[in-house]
N, C-alpha and C positions, 0 to 999 in steps of 0.2 A: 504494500500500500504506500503510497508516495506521500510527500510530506503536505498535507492541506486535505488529500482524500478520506473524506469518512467513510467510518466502517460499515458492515450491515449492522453492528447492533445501534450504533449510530443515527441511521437512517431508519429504522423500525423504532425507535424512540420518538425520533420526528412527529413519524405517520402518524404513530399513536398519539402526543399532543397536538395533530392539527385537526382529527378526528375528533377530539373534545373540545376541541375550540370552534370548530363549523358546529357542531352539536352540545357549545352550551347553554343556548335558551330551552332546548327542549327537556333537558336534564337538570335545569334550574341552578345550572353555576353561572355566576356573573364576575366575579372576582376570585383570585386565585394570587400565590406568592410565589417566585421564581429567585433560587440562587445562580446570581450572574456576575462575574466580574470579582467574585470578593465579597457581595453585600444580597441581600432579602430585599426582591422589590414586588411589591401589590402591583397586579395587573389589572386589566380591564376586557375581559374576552369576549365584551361586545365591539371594541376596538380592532377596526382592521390594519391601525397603524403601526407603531413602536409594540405596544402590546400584545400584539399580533407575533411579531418578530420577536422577544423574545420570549415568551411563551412559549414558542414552537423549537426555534433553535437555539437560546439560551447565548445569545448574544447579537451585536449588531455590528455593520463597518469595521470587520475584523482586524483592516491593513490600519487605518486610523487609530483604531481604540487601541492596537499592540506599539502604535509609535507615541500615542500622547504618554502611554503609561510608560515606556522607557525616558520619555522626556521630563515628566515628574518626576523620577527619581534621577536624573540631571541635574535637573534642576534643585532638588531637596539639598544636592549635594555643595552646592553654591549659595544657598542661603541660610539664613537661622531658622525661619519659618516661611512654611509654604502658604500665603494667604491668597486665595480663587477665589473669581467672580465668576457663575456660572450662568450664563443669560440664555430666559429659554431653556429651561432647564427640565420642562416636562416632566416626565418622573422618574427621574432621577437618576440614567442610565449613565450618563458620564456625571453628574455631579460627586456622587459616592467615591468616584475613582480613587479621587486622591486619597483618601482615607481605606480604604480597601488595601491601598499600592504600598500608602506611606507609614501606617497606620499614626503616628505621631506628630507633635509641629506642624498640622494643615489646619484650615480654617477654611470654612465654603461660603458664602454666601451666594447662594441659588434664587434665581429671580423667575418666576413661571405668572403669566400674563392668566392662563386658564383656568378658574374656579375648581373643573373639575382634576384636570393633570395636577393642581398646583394640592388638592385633598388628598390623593395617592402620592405625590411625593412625602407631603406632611408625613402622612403613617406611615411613610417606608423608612422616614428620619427619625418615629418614636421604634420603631421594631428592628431596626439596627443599634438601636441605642446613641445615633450621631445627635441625643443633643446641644453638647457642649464641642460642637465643631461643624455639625452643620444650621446656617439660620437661614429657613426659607421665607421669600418673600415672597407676598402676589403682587407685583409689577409687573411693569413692561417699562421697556428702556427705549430709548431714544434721541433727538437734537437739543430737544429742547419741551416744558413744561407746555403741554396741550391735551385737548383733548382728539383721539387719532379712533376712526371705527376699525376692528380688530375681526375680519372674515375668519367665522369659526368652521371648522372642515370636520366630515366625519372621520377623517382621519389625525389622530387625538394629535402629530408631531406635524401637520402642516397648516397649523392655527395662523394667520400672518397681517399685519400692519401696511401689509404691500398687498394689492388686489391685483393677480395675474391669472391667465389663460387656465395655467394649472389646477391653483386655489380655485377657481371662480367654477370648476366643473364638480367640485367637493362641496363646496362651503355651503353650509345646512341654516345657518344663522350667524347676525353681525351685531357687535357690541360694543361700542362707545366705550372707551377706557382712558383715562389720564395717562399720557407718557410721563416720564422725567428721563434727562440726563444722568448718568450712572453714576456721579460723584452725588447727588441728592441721595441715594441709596447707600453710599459711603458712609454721607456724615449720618444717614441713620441707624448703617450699623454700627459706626463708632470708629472706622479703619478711616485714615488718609490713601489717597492717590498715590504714595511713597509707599505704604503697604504691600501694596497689589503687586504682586510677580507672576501670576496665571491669571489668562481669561478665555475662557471658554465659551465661542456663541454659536447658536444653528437657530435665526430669525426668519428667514424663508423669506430672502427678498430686501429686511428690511436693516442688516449691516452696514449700507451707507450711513444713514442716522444716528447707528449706534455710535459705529467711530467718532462720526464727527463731532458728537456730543461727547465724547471722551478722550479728546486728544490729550491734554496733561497728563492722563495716569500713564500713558505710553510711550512719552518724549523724555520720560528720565534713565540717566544713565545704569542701567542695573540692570542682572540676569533678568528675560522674561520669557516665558511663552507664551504662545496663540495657539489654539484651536480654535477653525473657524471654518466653515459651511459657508462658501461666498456661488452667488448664484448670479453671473454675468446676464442667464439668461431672462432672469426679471428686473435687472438694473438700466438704467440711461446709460447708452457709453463714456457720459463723462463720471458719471456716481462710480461706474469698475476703474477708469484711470485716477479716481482720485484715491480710492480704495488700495491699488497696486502703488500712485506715487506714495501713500501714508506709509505703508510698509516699507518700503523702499529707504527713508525719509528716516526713520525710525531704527534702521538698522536691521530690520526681518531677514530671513533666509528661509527657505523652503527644505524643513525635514524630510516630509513625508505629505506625497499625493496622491489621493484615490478617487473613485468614485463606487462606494458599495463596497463589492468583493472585489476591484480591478485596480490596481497601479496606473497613475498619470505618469510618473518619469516627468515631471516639469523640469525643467531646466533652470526658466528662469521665473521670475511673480510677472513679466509683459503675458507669460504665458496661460495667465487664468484667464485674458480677457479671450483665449480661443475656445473654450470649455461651456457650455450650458450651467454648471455648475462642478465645483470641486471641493472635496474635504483637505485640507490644509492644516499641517500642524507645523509651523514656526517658530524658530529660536531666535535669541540676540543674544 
């Protein structure tokens, strides 16, 4: 068996949770917990998105999630403490990481825009015991202090502040929500902008905003990294060149690219503007 091939018992475990997941309303399961990654997460098996995934396979963005978690411990290893902002943080698949990875010296503040993804995170931060490292927030991030309608999708990980082709063929209902800029979230948890050495976002579209309303936490000289979900093909071309010059600007480099289960090979960040979307993890 080659390195990446699953097994048959593998693949017969699959079957059998996808078989209970197309068949949990009639069986009367709605919720269910999944060990992934290191942590306990509540799922939602009316959900055909993230919970869908892993439910079934017990992880997600393999090539991603195996380089963010090598860059955390990099990075753990250059600073005194690990302190993440996780935006968009849904429930809680990559926010737990670091604490799974590092288990010591991290700190999360996880920001989820969705009433409901943001209640399955909550429980999955009391049933791991991450109170005193993880604090979740219901927000939504942004430029700047407004009110921005928020296209809700039936699929629970493509909620988005951006209205595109994609969303707009999903999206069941839309909600009126306050943004803020990510430093308002700062000073409510209590961290400064010199804090922050990890950030983590998948906004579906709506990372121009984020950035721009966060340039100070990422223009200081010190170890950081980025994971980031940047989606050229719901953006203006000038919102991905300004995207690519910030990093650029900033001093970013490209770890690790993918799409899903596939390797990009970028070369260089001009290179995301040729991609529909890519997962990005970045060092400086």
């Amino acid at each position: 068996m080659t390195e990446g091939e699953k097994s048959s018992t593998e693949t017969l475990h699959e079957d059998i949770r996808e078989l209970i997941y197309n068949n949990s309303d009639s069986i009367g399961m709605r919720y269910s917990t999944v060990d992934v990654e290191g942590s306990t997460l509540l799922v939602d098996l009316n959900d055909p998105g993230i919970s869908r995934d892993i439910w079934i396979h017990g992880t997600r963005e393999p090539i991603t999630t195996r380089a963010y978690q090598n860059q955390l411990e990099d990075v753990s290893n250059e600073v005194e403490n690990v302190n993440v902002v996780d935006i968009g943080s849904n429930i809680g698949y990559y926010a737990f990481q670091p604490i799974a990875k590092l288990e010591d010296d991290v700190n999360v503040i996880a920001i989820e825009p969705d009433r409901a993804n943001f209640a399955l995170l909550k429980s999955s931060v009391l049933l791991n015991g991450y109170e005193q490292q993880v604090l979740p927030i219901l927000g939504a991030v942004g430029d700047s202090e407004e009110e921005r309608p928020m296209y809700v999708s039936n699929h629970s990980n493509l909620h988005s502040f951006k209205e595109t082709h994609k969303n707009r063929e999903k999206t069941v209902d839309t909600k009126n929500m306050v943004v803020h800029p990510l430093e308002d979230y700062l000073d409510e948890s209590g961290f400064d902008a010199t804090d922050i050495n990890v950030v983590r976002m998948d906004v579906e579209g709506y990372e121009y905003e984020v950035l721009r309303g966060a340039k100070d936490i990422f223009n200081l000289d010190q170890p950081f990294l980025i994971q980031l979900e940047i989606h050229p093909g719901f953006l203006e071309e000038e919102q991905t060149r300004f995207i690519i010059d910030f990093l650029k600007e900033n001093g970013f480099e490209i770890v690790s690219s993918a799409q899903k289960d596939e390797p990009l090979h970028l070369d260089s960040l001009d290179q995301i503007a040729d991609h529909y979307f890519s997962e990005l993890v970045l060092r400086r």
